[in-house]
PDB file of N, CA, C, O and CB in Angstrom:
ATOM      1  N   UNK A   1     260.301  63.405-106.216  1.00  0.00           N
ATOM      2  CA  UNK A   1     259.232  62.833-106.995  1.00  0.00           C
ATOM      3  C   UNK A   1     259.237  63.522-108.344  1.00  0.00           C
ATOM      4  O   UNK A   1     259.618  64.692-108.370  1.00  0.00           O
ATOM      5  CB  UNK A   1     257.859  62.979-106.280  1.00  0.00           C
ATOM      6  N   UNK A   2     258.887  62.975-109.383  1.00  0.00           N
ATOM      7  CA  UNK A   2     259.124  63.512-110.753  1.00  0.00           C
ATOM      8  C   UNK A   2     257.769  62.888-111.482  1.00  0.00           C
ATOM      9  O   UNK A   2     257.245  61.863-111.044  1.00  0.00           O
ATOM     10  CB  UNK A   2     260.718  62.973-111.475  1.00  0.00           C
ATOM     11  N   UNK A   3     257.350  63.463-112.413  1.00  0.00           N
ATOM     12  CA  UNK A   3     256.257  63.770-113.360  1.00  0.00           C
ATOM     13  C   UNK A   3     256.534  63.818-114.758  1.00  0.00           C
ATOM     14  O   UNK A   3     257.364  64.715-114.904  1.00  0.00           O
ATOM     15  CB  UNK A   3     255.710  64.962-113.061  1.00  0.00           C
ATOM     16  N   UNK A   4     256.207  63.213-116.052  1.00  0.00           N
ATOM     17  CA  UNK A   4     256.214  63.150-116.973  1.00  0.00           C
ATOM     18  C   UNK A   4     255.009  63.642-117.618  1.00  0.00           C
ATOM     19  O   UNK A   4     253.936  63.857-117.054  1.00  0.00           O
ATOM     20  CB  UNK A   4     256.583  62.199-117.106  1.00  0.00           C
ATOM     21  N   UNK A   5     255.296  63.812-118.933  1.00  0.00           N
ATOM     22  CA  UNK A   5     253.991  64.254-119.515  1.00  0.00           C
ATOM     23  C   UNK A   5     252.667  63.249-119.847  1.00  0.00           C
ATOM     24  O   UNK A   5     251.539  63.696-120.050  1.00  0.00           O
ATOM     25  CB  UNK A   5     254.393  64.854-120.772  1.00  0.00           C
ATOM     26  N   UNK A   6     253.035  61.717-119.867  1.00  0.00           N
ATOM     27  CA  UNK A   6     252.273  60.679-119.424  1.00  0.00           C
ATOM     28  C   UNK A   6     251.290  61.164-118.008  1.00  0.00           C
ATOM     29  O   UNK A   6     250.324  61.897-118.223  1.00  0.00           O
ATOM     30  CB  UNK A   6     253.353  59.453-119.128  1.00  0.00           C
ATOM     31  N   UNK A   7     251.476  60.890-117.134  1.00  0.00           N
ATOM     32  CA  UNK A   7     250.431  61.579-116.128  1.00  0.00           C
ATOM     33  C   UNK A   7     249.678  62.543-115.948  1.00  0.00           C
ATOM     34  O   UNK A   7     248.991  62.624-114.930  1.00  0.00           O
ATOM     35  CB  UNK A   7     250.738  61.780-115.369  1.00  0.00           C
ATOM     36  N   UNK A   8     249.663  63.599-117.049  1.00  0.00           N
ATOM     37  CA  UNK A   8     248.977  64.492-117.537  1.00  0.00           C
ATOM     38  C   UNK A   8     248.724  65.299-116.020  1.00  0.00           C
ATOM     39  O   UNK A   8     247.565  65.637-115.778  1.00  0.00           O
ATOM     40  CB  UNK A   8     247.707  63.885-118.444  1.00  0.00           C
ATOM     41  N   UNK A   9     249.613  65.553-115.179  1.00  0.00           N
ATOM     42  CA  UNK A   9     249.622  66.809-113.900  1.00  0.00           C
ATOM     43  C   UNK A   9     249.137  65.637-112.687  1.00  0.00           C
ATOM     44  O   UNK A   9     248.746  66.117-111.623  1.00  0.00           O
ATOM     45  CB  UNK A   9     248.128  68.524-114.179  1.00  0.00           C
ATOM     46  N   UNK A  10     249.152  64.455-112.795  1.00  0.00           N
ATOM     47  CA  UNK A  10     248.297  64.165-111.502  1.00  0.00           C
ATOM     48  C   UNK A  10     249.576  63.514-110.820  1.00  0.00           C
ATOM     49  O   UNK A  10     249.108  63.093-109.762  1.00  0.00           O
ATOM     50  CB  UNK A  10     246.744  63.049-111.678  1.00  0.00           C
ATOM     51  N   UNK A  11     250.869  63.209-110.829  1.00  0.00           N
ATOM     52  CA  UNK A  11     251.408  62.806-110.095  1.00  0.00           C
ATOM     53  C   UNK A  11     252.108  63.555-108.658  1.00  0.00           C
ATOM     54  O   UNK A  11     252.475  63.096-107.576  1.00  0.00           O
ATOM     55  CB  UNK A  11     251.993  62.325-110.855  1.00  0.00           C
ATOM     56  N   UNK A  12     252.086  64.718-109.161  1.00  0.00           N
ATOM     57  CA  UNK A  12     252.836  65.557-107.941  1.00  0.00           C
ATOM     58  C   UNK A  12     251.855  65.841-107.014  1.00  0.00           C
ATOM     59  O   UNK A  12     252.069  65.717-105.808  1.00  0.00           O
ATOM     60  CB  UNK A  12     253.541  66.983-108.353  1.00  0.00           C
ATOM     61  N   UNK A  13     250.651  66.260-107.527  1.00  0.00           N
ATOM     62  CA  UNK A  13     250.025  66.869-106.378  1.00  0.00           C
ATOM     63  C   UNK A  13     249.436  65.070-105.061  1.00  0.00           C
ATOM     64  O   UNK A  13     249.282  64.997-103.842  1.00  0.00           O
ATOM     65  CB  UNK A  13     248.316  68.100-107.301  1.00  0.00           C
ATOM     66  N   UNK A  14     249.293  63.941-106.258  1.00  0.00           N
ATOM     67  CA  UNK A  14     249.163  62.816-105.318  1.00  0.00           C
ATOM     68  C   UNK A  14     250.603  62.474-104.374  1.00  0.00           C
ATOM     69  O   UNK A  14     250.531  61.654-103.459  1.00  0.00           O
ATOM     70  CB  UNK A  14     248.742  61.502-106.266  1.00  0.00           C
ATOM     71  N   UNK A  15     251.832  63.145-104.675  1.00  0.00           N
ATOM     72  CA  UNK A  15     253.169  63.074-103.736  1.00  0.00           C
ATOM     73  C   UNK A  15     253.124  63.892-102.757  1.00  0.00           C
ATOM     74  O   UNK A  15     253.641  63.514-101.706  1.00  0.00           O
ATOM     75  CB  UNK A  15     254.442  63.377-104.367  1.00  0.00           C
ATOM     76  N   UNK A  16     252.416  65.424-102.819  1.00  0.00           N
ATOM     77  CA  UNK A  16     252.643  65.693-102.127  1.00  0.00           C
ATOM     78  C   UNK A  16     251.607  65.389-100.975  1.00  0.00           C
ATOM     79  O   UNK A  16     252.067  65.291 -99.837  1.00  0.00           O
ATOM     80  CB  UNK A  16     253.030  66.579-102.480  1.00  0.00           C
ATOM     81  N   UNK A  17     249.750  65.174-101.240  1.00  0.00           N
ATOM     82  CA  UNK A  17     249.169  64.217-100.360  1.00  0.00           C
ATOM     83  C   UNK A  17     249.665  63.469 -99.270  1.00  0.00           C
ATOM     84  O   UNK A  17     249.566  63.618 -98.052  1.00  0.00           O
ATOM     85  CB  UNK A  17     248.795  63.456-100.980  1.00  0.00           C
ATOM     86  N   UNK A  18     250.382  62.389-100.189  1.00  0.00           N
ATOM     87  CA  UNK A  18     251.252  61.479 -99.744  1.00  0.00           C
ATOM     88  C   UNK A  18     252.039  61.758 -98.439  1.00  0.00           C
ATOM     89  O   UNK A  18     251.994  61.334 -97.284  1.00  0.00           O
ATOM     90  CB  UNK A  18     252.085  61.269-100.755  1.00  0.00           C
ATOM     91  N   UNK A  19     252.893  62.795 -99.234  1.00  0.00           N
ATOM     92  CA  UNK A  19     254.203  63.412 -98.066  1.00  0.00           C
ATOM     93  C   UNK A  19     253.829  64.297 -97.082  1.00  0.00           C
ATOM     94  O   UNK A  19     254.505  64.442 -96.064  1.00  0.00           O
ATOM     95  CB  UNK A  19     255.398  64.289 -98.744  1.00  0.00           C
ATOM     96  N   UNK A  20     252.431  65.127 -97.374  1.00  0.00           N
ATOM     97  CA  UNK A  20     251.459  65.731 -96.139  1.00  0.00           C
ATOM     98  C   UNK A  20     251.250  64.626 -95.140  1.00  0.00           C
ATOM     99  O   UNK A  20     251.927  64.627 -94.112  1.00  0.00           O
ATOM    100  CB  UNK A  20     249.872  66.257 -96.677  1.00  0.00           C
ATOM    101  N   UNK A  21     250.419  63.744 -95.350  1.00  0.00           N
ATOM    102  CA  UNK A  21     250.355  62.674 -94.675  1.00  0.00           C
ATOM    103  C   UNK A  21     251.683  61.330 -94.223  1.00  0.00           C
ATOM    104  O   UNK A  21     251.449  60.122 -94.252  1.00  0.00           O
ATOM    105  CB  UNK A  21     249.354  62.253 -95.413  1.00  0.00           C
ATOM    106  N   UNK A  22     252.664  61.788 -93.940  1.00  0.00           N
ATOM    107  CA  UNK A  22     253.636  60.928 -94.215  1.00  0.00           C
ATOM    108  C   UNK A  22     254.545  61.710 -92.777  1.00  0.00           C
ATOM    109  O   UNK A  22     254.055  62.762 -92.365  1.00  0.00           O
ATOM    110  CB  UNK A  22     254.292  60.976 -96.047  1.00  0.00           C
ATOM    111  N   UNK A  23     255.747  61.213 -92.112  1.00  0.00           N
ATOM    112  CA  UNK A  23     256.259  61.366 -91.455  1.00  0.00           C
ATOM    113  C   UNK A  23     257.914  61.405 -92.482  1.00  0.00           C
ATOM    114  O   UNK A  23     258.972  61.029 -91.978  1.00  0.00           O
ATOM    115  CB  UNK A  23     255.762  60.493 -90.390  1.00  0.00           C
ATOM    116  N   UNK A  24     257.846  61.756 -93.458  1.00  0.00           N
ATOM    117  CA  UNK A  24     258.791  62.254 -94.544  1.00  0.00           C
ATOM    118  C   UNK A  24     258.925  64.155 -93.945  1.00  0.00           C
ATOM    119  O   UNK A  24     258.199  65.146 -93.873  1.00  0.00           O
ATOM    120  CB  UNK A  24     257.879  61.923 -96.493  1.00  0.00           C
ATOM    121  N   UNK A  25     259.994  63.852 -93.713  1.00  0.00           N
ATOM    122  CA  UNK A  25     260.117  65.528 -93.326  1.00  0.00           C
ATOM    123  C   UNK A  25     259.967  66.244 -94.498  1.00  0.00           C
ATOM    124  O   UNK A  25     258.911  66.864 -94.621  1.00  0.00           O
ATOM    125  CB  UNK A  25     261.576  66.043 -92.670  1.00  0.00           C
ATOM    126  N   UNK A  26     261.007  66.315 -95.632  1.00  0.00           N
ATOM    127  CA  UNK A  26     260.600  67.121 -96.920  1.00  0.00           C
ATOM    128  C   UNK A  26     260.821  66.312 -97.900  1.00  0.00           C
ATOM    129  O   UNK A  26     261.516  65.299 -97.830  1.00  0.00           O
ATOM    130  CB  UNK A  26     261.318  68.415 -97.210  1.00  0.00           C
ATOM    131  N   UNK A  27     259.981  66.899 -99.296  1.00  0.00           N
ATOM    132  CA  UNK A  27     260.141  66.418-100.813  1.00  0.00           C
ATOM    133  C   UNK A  27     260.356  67.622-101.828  1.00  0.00           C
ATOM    134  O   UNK A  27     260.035  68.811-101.840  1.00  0.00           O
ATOM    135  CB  UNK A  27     258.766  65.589-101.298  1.00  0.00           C
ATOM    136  N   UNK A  28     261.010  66.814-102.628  1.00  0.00           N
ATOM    137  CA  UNK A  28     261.194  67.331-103.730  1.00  0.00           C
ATOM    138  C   UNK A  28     260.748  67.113-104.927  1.00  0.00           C
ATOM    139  O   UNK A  28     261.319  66.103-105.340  1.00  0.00           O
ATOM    140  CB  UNK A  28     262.040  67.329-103.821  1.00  0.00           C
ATOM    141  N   UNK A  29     259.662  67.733-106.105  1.00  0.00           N
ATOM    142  CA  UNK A  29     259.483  67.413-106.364  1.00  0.00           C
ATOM    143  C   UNK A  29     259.959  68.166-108.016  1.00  0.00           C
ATOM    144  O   UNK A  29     259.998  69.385-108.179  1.00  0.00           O
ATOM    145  CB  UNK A  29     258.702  67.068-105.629  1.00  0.00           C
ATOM    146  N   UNK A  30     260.237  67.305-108.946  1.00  0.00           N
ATOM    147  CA  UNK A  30     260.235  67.600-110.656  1.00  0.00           C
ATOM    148  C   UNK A  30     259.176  67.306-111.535  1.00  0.00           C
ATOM    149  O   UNK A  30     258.766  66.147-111.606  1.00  0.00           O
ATOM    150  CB  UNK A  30     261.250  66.874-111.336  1.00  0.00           C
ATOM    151  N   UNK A  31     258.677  68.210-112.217  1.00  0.00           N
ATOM    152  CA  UNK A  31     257.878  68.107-113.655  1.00  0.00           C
ATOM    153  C   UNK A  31     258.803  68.309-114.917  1.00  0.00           C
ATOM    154  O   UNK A  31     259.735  69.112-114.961  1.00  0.00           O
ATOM    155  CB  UNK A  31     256.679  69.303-113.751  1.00  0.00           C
ATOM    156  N   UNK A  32     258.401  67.437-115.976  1.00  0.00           N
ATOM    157  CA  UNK A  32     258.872  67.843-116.983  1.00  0.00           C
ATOM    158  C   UNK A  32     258.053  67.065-118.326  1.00  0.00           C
ATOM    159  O   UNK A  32     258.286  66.002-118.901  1.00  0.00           O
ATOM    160  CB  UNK A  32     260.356  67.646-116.810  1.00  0.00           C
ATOM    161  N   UNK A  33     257.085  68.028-118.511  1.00  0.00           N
ATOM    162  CA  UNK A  33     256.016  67.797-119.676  1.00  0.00           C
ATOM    163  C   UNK A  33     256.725  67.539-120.903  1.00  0.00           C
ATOM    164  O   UNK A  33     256.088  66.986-121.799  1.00  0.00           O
ATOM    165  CB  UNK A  33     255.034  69.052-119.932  1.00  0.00           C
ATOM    166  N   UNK A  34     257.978  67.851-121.109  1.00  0.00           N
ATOM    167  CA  UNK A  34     258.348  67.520-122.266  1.00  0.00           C
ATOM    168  C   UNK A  34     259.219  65.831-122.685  1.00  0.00           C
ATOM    169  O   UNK A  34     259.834  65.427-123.671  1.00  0.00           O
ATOM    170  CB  UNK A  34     259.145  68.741-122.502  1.00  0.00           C
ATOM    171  N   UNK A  35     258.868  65.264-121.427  1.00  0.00           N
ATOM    172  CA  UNK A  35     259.527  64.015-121.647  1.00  0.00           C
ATOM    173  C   UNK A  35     258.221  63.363-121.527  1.00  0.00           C
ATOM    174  O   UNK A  35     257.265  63.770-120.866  1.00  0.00           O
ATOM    175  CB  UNK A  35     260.778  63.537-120.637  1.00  0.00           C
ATOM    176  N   UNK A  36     258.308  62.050-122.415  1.00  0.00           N
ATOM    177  CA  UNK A  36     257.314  60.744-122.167  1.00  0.00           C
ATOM    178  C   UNK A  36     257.510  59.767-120.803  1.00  0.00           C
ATOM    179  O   UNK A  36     258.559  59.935-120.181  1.00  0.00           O
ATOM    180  CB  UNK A  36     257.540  59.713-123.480  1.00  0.00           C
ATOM    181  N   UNK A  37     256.577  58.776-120.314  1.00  0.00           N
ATOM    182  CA  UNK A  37     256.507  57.872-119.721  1.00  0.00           C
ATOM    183  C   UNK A  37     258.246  57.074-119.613  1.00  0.00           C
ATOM    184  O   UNK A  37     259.037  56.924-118.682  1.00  0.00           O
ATOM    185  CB  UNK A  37     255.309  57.184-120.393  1.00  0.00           C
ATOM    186  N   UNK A  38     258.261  56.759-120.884  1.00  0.00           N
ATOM    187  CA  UNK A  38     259.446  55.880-121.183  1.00  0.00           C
ATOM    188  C   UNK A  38     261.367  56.720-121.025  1.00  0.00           C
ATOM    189  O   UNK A  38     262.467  56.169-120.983  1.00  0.00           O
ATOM    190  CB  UNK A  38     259.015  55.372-123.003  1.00  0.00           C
ATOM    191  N   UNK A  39     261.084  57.777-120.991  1.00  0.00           N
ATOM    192  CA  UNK A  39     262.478  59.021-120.958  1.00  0.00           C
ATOM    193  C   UNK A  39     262.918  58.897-119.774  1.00  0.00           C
ATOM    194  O   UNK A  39     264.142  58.838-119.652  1.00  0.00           O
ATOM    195  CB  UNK A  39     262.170  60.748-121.159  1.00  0.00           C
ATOM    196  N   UNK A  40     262.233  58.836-118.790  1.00  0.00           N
ATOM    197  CA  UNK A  40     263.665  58.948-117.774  1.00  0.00           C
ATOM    198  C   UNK A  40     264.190  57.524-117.517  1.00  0.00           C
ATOM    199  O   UNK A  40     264.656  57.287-116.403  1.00  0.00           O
ATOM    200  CB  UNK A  40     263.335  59.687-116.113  1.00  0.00           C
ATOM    201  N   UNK A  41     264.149  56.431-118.569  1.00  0.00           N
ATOM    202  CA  UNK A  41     264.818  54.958-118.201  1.00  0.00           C
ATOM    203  C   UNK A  41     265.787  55.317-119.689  1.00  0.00           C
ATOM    204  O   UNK A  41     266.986  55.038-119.700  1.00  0.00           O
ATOM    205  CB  UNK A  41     263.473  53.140-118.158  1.00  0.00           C
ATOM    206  N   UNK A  42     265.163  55.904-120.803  1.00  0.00           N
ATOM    207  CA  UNK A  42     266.384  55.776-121.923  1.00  0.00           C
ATOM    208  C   UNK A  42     266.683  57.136-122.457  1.00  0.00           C
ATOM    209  O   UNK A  42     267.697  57.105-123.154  1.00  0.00           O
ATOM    210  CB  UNK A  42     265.989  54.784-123.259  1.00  0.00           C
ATOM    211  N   UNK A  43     266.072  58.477-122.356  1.00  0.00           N
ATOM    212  CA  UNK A  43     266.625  59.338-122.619  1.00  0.00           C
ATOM    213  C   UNK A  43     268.421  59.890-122.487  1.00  0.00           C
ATOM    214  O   UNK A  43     268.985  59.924-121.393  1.00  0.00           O
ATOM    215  CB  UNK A  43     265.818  59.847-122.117  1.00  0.00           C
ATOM    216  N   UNK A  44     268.989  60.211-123.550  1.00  0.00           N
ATOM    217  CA  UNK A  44     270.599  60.377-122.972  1.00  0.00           C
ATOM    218  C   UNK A  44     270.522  61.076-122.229  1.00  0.00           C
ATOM    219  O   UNK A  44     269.524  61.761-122.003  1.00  0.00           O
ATOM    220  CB  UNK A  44     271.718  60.818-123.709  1.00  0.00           C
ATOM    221  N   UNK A  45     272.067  61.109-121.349  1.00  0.00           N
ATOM    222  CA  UNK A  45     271.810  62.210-120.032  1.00  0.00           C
ATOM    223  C   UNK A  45     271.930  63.340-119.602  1.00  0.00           C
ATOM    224  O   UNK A  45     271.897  63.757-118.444  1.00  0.00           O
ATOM    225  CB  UNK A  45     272.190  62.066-119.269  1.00  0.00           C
ATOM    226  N   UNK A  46     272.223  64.373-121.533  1.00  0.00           N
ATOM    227  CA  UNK A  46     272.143  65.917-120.967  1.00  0.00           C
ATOM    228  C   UNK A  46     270.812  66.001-121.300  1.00  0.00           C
ATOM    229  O   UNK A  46     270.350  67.097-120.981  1.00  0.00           O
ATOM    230  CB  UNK A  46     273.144  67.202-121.658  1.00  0.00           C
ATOM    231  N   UNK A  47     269.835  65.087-121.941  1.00  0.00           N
ATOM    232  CA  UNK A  47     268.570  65.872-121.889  1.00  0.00           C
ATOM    233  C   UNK A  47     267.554  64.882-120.984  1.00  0.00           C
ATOM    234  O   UNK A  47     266.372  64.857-121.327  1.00  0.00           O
ATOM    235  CB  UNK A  47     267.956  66.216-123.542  1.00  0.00           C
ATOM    236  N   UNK A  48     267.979  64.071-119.842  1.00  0.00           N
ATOM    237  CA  UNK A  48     267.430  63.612-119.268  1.00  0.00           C
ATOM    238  C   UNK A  48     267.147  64.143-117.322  1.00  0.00           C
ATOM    239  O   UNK A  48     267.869  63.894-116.356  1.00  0.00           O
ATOM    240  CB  UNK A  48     267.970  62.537-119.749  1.00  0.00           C
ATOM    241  N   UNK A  49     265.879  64.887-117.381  1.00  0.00           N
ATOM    242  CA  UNK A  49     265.530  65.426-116.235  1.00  0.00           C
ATOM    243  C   UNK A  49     265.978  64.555-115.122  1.00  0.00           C
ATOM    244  O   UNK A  49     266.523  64.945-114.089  1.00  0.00           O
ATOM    245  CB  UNK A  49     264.157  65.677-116.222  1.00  0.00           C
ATOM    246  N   UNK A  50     265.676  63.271-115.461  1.00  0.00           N
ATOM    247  CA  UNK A  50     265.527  62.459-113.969  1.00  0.00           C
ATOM    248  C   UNK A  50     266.942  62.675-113.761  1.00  0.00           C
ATOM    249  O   UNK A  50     267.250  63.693-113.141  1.00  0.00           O
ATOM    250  CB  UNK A  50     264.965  60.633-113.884  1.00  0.00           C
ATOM    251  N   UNK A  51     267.820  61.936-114.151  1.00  0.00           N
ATOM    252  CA  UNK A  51     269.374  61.494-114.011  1.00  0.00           C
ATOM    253  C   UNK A  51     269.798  62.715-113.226  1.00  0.00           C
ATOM    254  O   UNK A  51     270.275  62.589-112.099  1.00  0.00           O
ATOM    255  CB  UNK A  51     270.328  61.259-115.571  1.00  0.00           C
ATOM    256  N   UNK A  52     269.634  63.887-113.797  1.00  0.00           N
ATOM    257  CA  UNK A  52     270.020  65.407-113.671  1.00  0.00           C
ATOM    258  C   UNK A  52     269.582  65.665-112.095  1.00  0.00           C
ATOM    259  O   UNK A  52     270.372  65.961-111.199  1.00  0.00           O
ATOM    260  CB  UNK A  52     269.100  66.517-114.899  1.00  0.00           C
ATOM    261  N   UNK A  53     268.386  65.519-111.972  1.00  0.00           N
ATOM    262  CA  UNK A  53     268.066  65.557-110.527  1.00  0.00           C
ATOM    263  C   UNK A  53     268.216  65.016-109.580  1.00  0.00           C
ATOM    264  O   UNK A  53     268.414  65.514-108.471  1.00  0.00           O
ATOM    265  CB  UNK A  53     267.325  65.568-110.317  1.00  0.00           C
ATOM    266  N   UNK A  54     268.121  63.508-109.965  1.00  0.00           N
ATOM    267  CA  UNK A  54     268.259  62.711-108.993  1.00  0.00           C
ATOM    268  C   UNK A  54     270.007  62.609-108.235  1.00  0.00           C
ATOM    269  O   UNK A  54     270.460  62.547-107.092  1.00  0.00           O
ATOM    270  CB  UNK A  54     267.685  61.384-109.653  1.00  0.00           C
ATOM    271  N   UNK A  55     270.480  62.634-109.416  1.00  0.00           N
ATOM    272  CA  UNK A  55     272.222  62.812-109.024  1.00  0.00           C
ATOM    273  C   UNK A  55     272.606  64.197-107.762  1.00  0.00           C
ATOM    274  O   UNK A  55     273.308  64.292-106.756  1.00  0.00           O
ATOM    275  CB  UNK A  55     273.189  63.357-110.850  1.00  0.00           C
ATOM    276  N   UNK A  56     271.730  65.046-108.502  1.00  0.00           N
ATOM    277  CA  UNK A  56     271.868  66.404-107.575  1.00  0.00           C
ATOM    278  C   UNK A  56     271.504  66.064-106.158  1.00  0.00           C
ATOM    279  O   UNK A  56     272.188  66.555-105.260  1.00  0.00           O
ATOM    280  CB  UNK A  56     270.838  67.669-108.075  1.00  0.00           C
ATOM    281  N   UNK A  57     270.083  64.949-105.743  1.00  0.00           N
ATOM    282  CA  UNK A  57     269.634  64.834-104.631  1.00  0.00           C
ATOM    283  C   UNK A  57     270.449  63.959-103.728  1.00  0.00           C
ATOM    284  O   UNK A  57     270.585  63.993-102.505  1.00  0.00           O
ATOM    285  CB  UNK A  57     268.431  64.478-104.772  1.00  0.00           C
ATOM    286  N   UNK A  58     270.984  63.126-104.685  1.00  0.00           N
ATOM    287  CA  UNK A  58     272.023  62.086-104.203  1.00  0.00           C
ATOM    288  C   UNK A  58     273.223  62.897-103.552  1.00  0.00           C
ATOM    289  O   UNK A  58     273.447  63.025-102.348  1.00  0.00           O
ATOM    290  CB  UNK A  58     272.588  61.115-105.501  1.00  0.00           C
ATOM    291  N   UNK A  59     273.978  63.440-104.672  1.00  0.00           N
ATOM    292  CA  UNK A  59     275.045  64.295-103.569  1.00  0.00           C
ATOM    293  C   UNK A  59     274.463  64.969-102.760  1.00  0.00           C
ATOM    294  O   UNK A  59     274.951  64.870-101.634  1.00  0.00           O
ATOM    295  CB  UNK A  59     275.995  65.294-104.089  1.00  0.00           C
ATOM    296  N   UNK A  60     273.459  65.747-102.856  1.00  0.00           N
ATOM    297  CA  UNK A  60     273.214  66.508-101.188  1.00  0.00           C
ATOM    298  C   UNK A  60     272.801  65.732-100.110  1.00  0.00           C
ATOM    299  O   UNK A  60     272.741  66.302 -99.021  1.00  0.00           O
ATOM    300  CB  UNK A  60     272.066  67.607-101.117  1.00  0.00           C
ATOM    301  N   UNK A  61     272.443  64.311-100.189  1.00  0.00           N
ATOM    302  CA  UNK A  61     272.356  63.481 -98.946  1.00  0.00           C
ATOM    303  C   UNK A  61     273.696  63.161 -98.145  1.00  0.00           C
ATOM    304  O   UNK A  61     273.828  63.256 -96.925  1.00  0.00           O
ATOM    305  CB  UNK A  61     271.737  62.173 -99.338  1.00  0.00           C
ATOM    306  N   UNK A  62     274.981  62.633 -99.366  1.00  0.00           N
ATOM    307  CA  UNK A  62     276.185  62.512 -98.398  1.00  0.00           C
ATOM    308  C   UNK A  62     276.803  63.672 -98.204  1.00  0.00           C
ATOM    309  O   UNK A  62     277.780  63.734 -97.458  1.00  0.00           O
ATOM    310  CB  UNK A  62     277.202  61.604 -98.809  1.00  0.00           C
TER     311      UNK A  62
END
């Protein structure tokens, strides 16, 4: 789960709610206040948090 500076802090702690209540064994979650709403769809991809992470989560599944 990831957080932008658009949500101003409220998205993670509603994921992890979520994933308390959830039959999701674990999460992961990213902040990164220094990107907008709109950055993790067009930011390039050495300064783009999402891409960076999500790729990382991807290989550790296969």
């Amino acid at each position: 789960m990831g957080e932008t500076s658009y949500a101003k802090g409220t998205i993670v702690p509603a994921a992890r709610r979520v994933v308390a209540d959830s039959r999701v064994p674990y999460a992961t979650y990213e902040t990164d206040a220094g990107m907008n709403h709109l950055d993790p769809l067009f930011a390039a991809e050495p300064h783009n948090t999402l891409t960076r992470t999500l790729a990382r989560f991807l290989t550790e599944l296969g």
